[in-house]
KETI-328272 format. One line per field, with one value per residue (C-alpha): x, y, z; residue number from 1; residue in one letter. Coordinates in nm, 2 decimals, decimal comma. Layout:
residues N
X = (X  ...) .
Y = (Y  ...) .
Z = (Z  ...) .
nr = (NUM  ...) .
rest = (A  ...) .
This chain:
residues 368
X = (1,97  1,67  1,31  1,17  0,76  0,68  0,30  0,17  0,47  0,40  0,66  0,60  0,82  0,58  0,24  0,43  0,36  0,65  0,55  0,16  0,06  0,36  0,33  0,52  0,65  0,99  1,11  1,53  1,74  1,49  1,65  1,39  1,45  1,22  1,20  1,01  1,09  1,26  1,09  0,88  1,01  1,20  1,58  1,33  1,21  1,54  1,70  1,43  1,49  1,88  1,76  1,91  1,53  1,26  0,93  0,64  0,42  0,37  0,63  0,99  1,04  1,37  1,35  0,98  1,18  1,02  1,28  1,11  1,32  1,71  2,04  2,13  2,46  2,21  1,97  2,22  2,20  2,47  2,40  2,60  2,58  2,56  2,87  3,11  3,19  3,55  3,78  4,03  4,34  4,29  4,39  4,10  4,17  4,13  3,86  3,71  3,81  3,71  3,42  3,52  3,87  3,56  3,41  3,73  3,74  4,10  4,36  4,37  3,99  3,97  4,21  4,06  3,70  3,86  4,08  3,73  3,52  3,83  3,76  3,45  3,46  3,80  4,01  4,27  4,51  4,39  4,39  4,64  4,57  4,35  4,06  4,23  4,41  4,10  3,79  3,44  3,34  3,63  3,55  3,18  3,32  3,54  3,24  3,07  3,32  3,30  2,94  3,06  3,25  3,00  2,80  2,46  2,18  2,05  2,21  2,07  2,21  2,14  2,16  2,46  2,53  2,40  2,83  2,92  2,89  2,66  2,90  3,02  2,69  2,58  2,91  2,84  2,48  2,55  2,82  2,56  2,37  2,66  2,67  2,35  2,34  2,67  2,55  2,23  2,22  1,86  1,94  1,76  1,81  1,69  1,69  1,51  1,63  1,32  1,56  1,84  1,53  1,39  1,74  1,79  1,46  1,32  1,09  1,02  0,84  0,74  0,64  0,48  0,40  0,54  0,26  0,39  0,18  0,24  0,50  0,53  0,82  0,93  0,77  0,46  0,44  0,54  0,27  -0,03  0,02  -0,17  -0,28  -0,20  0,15  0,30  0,23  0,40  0,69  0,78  0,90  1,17  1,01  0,73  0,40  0,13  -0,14  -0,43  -0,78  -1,11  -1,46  -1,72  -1,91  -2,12  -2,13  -2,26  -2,25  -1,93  -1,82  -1,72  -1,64  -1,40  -1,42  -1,26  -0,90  -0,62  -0,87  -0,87  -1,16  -1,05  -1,33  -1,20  -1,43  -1,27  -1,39  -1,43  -1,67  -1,82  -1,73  -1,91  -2,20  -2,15  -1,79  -1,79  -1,47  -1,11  -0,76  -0,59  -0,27  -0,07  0,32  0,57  0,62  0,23  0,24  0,35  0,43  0,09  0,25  0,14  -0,17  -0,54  -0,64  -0,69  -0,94  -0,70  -0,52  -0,50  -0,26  -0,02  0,21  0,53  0,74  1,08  1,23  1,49  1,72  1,89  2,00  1,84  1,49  1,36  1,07  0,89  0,76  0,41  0,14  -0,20  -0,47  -0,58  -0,22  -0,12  0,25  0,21  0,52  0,59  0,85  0,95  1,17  1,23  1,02  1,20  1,05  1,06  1,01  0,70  0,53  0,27  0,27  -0,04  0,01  -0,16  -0,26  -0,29  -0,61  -0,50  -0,30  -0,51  -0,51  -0,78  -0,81  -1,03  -1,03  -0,84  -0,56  -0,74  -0,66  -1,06  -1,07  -1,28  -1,49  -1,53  -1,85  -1,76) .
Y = (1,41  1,33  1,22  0,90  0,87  0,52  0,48  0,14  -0,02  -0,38  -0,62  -1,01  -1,22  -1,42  -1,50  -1,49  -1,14  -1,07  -0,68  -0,56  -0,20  -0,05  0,27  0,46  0,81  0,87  1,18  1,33  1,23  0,97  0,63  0,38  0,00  -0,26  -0,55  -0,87  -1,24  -1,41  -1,39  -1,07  -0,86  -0,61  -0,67  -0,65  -0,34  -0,18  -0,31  -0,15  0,18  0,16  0,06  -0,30  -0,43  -0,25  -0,29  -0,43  -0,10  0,21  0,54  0,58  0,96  1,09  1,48  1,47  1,38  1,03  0,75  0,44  0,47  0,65  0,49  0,35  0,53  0,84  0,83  0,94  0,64  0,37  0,03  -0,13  -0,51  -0,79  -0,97  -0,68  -0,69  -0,56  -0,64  -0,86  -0,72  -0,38  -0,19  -0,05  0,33  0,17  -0,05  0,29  0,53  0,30  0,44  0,75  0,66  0,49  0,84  1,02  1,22  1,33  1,18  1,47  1,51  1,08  1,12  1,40  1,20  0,89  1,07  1,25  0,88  0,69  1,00  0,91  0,55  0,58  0,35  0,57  0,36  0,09  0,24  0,01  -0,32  -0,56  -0,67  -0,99  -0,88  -0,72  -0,79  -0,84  -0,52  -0,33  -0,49  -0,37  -0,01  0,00  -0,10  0,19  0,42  0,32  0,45  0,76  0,87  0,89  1,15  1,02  1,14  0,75  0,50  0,18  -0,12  -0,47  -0,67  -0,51  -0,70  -1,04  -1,22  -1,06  -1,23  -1,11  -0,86  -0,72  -0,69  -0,50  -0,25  -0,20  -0,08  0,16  0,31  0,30  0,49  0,74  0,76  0,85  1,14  1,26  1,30  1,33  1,14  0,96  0,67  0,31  -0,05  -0,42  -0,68  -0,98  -0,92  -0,71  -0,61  -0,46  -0,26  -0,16  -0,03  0,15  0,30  0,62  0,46  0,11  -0,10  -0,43  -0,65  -0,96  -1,14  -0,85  -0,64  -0,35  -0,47  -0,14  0,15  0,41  0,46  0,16  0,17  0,27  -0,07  -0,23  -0,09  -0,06  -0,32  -0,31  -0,71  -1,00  -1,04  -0,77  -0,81  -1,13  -1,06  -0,72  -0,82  -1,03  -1,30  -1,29  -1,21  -1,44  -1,54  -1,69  -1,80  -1,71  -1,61  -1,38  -1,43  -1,12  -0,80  -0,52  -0,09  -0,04  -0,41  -0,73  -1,02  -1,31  -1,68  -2,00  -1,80  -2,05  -2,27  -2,22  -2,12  -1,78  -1,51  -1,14  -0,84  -0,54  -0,18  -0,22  0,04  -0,07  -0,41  -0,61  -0,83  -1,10  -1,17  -1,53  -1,66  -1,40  -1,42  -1,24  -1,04  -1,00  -0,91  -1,15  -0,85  -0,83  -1,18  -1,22  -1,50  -1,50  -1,43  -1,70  -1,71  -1,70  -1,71  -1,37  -1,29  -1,28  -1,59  -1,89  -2,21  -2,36  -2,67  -2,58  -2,68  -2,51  -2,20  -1,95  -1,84  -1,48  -1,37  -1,01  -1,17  -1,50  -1,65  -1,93  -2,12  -2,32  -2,45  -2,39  -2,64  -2,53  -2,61  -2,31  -2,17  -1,86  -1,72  -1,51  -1,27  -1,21  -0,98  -0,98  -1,35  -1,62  -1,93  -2,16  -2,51  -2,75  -2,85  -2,57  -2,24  -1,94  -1,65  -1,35  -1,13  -0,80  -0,75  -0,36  -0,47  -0,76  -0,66  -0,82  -1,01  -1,16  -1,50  -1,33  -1,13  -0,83  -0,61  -0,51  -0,20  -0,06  0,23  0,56  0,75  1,15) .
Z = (-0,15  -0,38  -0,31  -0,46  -0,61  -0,71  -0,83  -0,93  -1,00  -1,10  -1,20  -1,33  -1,49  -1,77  -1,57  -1,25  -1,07  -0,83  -0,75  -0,77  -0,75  -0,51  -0,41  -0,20  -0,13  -0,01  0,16  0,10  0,35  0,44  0,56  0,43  0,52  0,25  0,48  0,41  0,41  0,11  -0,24  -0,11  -0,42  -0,22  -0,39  -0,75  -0,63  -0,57  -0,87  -1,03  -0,89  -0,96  -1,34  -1,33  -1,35  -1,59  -1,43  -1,64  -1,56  -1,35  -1,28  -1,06  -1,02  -0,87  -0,78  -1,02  -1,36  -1,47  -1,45  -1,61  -1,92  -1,78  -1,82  -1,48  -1,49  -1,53  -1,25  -0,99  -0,76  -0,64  -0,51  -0,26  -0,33  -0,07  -0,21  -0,21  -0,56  -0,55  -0,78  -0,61  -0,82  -0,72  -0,38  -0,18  -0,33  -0,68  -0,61  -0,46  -0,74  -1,01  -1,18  -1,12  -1,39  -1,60  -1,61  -1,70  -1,41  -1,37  -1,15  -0,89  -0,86  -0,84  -0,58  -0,36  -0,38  -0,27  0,04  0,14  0,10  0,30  0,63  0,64  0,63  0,84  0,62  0,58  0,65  0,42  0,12  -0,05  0,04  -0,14  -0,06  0,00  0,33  0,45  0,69  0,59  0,74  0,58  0,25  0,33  0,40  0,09  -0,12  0,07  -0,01  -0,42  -0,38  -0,21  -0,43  -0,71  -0,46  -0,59  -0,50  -0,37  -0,22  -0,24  -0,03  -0,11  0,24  0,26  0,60  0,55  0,50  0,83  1,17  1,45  1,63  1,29  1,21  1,50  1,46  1,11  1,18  1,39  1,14  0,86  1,11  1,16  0,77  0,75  0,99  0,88  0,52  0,51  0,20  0,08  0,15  0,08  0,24  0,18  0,45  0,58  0,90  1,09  1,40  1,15  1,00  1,31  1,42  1,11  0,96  0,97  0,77  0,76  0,41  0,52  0,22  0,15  -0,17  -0,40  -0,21  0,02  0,36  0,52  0,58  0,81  1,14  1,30  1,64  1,49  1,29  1,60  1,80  1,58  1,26  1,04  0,92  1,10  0,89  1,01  1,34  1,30  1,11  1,33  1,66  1,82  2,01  1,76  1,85  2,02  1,82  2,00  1,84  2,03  2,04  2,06  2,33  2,41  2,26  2,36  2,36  2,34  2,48  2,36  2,56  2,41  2,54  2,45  2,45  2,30  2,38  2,78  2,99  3,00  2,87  2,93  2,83  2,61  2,58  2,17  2,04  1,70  1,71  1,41  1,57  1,25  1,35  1,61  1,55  1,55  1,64  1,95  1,91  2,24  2,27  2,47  2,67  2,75  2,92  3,27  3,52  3,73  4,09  4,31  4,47  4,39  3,97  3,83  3,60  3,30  3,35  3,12  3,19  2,98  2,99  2,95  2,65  2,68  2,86  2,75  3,06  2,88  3,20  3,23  3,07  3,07  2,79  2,86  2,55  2,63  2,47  2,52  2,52  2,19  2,09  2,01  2,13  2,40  2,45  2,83  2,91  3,27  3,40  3,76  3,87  3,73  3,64  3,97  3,72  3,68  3,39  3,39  3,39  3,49  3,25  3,32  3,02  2,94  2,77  2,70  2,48  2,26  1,89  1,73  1,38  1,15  0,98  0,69  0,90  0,89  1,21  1,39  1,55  1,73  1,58  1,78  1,70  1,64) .
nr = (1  2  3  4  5  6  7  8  9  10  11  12  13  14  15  16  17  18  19  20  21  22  23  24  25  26  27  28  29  30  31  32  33  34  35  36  37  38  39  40  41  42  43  44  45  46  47  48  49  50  51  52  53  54  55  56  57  58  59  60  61  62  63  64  65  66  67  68  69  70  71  72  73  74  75  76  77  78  79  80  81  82  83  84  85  86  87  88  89  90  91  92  93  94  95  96  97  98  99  100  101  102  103  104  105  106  107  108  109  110  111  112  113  114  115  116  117  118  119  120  121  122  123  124  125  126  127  128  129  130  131  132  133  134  135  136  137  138  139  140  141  142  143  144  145  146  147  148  149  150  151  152  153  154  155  156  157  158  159  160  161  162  163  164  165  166  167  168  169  170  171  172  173  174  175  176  177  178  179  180  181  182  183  184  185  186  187  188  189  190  191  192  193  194  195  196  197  198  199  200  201  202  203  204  205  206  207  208  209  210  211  212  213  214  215  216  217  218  219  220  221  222  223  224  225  226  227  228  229  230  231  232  233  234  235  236  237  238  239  240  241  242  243  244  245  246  247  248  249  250  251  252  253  254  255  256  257  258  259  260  261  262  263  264  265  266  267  268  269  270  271  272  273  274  275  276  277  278  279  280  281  282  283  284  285  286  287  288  289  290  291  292  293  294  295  296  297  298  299  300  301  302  303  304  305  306  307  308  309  310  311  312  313  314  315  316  317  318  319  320  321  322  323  324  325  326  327  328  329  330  331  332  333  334  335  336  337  338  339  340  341  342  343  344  345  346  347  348  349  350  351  352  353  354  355  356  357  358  359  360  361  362  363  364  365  366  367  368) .
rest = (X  X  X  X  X  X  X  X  X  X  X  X  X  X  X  X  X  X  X  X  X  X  X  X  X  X  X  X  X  X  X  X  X  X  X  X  X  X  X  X  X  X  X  X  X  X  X  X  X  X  X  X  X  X  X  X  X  X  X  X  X  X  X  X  X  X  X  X  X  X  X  X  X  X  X  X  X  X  X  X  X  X  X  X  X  X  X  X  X  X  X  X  X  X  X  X  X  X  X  X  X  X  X  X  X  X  X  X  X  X  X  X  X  X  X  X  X  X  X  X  X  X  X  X  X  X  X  X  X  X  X  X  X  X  X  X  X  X  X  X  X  X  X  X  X  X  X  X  X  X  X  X  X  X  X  X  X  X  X  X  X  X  X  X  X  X  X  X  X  X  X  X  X  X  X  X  X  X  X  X  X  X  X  X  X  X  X  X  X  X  X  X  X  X  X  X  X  X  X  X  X  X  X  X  X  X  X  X  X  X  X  X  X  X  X  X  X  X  X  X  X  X  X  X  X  X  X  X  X  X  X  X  X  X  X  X  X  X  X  X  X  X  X  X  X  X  X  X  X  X  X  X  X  X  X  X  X  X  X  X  X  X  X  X  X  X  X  X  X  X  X  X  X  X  X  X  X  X  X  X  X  X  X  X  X  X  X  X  X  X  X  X  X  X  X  X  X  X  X  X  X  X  X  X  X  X  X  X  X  X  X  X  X  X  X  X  X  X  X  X  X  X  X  X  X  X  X  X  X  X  X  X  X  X  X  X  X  X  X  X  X  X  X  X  X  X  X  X  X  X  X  X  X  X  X  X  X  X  X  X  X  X  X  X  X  X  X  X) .
């Protein structure tokens, strides 16, 4: 186990800056999940950790000893690629033991490592086929058990997942998982999925633009993000982003109008709101949006036509568009969607995150 200190690590390639100023803390035996969409930096930043990528400026400490200019085969980390990268000639042991042989260990000790490495990742039994006449996820667990073997004090995986189909997928998560609890090891992960990350992290790194956006435990990201992009990007169906007004403001009050461009004005407890702002965004969850039951218009409702509907059995969404034209996704639960062309949404208004015209997230300011 090891802990990681990265402080304004920057990164460009000729004038074109693909990491800015990263810094981040991580804890041993932390699982930490970099998560972004594609071209964010993240695999740059873990290549730069393993030493495959020198950065252009900053500091990598492992355990406090200063990193920027180790060996790779020195810093006590092993990556676990995407693409496997077995050798297709060798059996699993081999492919398993192989640095190990490069490192002149002898045959007894390569063998002992790789018999411990193959319990874990229970492939026992498959020590002596090829990769050839194996699975994707026993390829993935082989490759696993490669990095094992070197006991480093990091492991660093690579979308490790992103060749395996969606029920593989799921399985192999929850063995990383598994992994991870069984030995405690530090352990680092790249993906553009935001689900995988959620499911994995004790520590999520959401980037954007080589800029880390914000880190911190999953749920909490989900719950309070911290800029418009991450409460976009965290979240499966994505959140609703609605445009509105400032109406009236007042101690400790603001009322918004004009909501997605309905009728609809709803008035928020929202100490310290900034008088100068008139035009922001509205945040709201799928899961915050509900059927209206049928009846008499409550105060929170807004209508939307109806553009397509997801029937998921146990949940149903309902994708409409609001006369603004902009999409307002609803989940319900129990009331299923009867048909028509409209639909009457009721919002939560508990649960509006508010936004600027630059992304920023508003909050409210309590006085002490």
């Amino acid at each position: 186990m090891a802990r990681l200190d990265i402080t304004h690590l920057a990164k460009s390639f000729g004038p074109m800056n693909v990491l800015s100023d990263v810094n981040l803390h991580i804890e041993s035996g932390e699982f930490v999940v970099f998560v972004g969409p594609s071209g964010c930096g993240k695999s740059t930043l873990l290549r730069i950790i393993s030493g495959l990528e020198t950065m252009s400026s900053g500091q990598l400490r492992i355990d406090g000893t200063l990193m920027n200019d180790v060996d790779p085969a020195q810093r006590g980390t092993a990556m676990v690629f995407q693409s496997y990268a077995l050798y297709p000639h060798m059996t699993a042991a081999e492919n398993m033991g192989f640095s190990l042989r490069m490192a002149r260990e002898t045959k007894p000790t390569i063998l002992d490592k790789v018999m411990k490495a193959a319990a874990i990742l229970r492939l026992d039994a498959l020590l002596e086929r090829r990769p050839s006449q194996l699975s994707g996820g026993q390829k993935q667990r082989v490759a696993i058990g490669r990095a094992i073997v070197r006991q480093p004090k990091v492991f660093l995986f690579d979308e490790p997942l992103s060749n395996l189909d969606a029920e593989l997928r799921v399985r192999m998560r929850a063995e990383l998982i598994d992994l991870h609890r069984r030995l405690g090891a530090t352990m680092i992960y790249v993906t553009h999925d935001q689900v995988e990350a959620m499911t994995l992290a004790d520590k999520m790194v959401v980037m954007n633009g080589g800029v880390v956006q914000q880190c911190g435990a999953p749920l909490d990201l989900y719950d309070d993000p911290g800029n418009r992009f991450v409460a976009g990007f965290i979240g499966s169906p994505k959140m609703n982003f609605l445009k509105a007004r400032i109406a009236v403001t007042g101690p400790g009050r603001v009322t918004v109008s004009g909501i997605g461009g309905s009728g609809a004005a709803i008035e928020l407890p929202f100490p310290g709101f900034d008088p100068a702002l008139s035009e922001i965004e509205i945040g709201i969850r799928p899961e915050h949006v509900r059927l209206a039951p049928e009846g008499a218009a409550g105060p929170h409702d807004v209508e939307a036509d109806v553009a397509f509907v997801e029937e998921l059995g146990d949940v149903t969404y309902i994708h409409a568009d609001m006369p603004g034209g902009e999409r307002l996704i609803v989940r319900s639960d129990g009331l299923r969607y009867r048909g028509g062309r409209t639909c009457r949404a009721r919002l939560d208004p508990g649960r509006f995150l508010l936004f600027d015209a630059t992304g920023r997230r508003i909050r409210p300011i309590h006085a002490h």
